[in-house]
N, C-alpha and C positions, 0 to 999 in steps of 0.2 A: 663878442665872445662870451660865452658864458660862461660865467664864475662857479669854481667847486662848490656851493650849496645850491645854485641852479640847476645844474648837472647833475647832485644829486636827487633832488626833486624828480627831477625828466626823468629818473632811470625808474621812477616808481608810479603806477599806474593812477590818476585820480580819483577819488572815493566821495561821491559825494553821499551825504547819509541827512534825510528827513527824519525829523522829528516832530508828529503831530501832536498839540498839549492842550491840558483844559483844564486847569487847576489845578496840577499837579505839584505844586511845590513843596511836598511832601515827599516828594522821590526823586524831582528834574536835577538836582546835584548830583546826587549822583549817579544820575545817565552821563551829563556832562562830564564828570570829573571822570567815569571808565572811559569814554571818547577820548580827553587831552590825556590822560593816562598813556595811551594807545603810542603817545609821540611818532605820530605816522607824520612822516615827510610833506606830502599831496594830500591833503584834506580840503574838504569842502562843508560845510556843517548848514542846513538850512531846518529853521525850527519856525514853525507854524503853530502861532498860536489864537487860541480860539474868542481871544479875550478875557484871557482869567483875570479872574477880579482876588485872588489870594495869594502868596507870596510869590507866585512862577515868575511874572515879571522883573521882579529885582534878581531875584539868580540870573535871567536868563542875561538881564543888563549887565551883571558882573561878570560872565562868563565872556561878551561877546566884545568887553572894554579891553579884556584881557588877551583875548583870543580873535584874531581879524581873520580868521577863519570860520568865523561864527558869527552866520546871516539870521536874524531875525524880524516877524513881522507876527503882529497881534491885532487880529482884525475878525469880525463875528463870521463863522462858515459855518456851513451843512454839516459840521459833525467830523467823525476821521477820515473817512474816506476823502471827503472833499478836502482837508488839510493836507494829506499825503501826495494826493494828484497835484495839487499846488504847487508844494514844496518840488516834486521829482518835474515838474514843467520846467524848474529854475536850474535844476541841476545839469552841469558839465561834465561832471564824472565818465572817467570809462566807466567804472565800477558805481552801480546804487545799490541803493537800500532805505529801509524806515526804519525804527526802533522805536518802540513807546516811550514815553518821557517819566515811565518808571522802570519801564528793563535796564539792563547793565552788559557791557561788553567784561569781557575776561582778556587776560595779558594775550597779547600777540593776535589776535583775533584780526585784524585788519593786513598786518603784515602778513599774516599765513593766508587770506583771501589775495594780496599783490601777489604771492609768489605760482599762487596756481592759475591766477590770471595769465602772468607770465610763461606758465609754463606747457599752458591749454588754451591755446592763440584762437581755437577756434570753439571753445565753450562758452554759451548763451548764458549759462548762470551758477551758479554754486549754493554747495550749502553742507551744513556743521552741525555737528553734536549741539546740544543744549540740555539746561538744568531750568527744572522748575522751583523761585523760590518765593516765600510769602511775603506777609509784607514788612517783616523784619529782616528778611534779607537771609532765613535757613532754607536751605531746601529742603522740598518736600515732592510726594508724589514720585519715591524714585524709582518707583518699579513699573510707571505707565513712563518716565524715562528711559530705562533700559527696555521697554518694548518698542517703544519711537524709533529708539538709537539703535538696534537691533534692524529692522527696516531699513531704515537709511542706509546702512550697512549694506542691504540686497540691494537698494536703488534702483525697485521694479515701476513701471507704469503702471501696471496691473495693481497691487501694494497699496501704491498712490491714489489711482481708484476705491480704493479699501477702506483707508484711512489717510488723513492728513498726518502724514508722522514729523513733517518737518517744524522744527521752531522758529519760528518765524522773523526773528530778529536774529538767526545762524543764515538766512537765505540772503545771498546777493546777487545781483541781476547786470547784468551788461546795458552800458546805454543802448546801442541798434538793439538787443533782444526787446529793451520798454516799450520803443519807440514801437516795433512791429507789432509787438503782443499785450501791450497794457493798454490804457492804463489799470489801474487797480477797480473795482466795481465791491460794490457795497450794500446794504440794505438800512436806509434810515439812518445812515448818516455811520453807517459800522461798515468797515474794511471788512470785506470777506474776499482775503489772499489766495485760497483755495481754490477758486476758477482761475488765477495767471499762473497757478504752480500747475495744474492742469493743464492750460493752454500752451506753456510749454512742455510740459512733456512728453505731447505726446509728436512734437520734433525732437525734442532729445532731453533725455536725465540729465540733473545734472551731475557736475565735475562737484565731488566730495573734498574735502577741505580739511586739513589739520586742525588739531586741538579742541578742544570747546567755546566755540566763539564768543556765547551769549549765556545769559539767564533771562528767565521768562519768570518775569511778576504777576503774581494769581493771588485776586484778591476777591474777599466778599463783593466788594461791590463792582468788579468787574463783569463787563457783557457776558463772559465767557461762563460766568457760575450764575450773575443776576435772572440772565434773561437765556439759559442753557437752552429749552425748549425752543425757540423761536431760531437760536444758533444753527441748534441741529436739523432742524425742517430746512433752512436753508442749504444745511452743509448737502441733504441729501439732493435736496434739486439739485444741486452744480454737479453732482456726481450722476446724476442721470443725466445732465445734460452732454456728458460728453461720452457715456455708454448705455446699451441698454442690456447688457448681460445680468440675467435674472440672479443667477452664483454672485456674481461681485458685488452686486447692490444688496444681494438677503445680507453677506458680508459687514456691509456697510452698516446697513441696520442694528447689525447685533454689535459693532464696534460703537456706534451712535448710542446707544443702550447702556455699554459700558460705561461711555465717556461720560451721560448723567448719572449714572449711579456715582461714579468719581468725584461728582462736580459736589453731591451732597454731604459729603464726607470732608471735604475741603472748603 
């Protein structure tokens, strides 16, 4: 018979959430600390790290001395993509997900992803508002956030094809939707999410989500502003690979345009 904190557990859906790292410990505190913050019932925590040789280690061993819900392993891989795929192979979860080992979750964030799980028995994946913030932890870029979160709001295919408006650490995925449709694919060793948010949707949008799950950390020396041009060539193949409507892709272009002009201001 099961004991009332068992019970409680079981009433809530399991979450398992990947965390790919590479030196990070400048930030991985507190990723971990918005995660136990979160006091979610059913957790799962698996953290892939790349073998950092700077403080990530010793956080990540306080965290997981602390928290036996928190699986780690430090071993040399192919970059993010291949730590992600790792990490989500290991995972149990109904519910995944990845988050950088600089992003942060926001209060409620996990709870409000159980409740729509629960209450969209037959949704493939979800996803949330998010905030962009630097590396002190302000936000910034709030008005190419209010255009994202604007989109999200319509939750077209079409949109989607447009532009990537989702943040990427608000998206969570159902285990069967990974297993049929991932895993995640990459270039050089970089996650590019943008072809599985694609490959599902064009079976189904997903189920939108209360509050604002996440922030997204944008930093100089991230791929997203270092190596912009090389991003965007990629962003645009995966968008012609799944249409070839001349209208949606010129779209794409001029959004792809934007998104470096942004990137050099930031």
């Amino acid at each position: 018979m099961q004991n009332d904190k068992s019970k409680f557990k079981s009433d809530h859906p399991r979450v398992s959430i990947v965390i790919p790292s590479y030196n990070k410990g400048k930030y991985i505190k507190e990723t971990l600390q918005s995660i136990v913050d979160q006091k979610y019932p059913n957790l799962e925590v698996i953290i892939q790290d790349g073998g950092s040789t700077d403080s990530s280690l010793n956080i990540i061993k306080h965290y997981s001395e602390k928290h036996d819900y928190i699986k780690w392993e430090s071993k040399k891989d192919k970059g993010q993509v291949d730590a992600i795929n790792k990490g989500l192979k290991k995972a149990t979860g109904d519910v995944l997900t990845f988050i950088n080992a600089d992003d942060v979750y926001e209060k409620d964030a996990l709870i409000n992803v159980a409740e729509a799980y629960k209450k969209h028995p037959k949704a493939m994946w979800f996803a949330g508002r998010g905030r962009v913030i630097d590396a002190g932890g302000k936000e910034i870029a709030k008005l190419v956030t209010i255009y994202k979160n604007f989109l999200l709001k319509l939750n077209s295919y079409a949109l989607l094809l447009t532009v990537n408006y989702f943040i990427q650490s608000s998206v969570f995925i159902t285990n069967n939707a990974y297993k049929k449709h991932g895993p995640f694919v990459g270039q050089k060793g970089t996650v590019m999410e943008y072809d599985l948010w694609l490959n599902l949707g064009k079976v189904q949008m997903p189920t939108l989500i209360e509050g604002v799950p996440s922030n997204f950390r944008l930093i100089k020396s991230g791929i997203s502003i270092s190596e912009v041009d090389k991003v965007m060539a990629e962003d645009y193949k995966i968008a012609a690979k799944y249409t070839s409507n001349i209208f949606i892709l010129a779209f794409h272009l001029f959004n792809n345009f934007g998104r470096k002009l942004l990137s050099k201001i930031y």
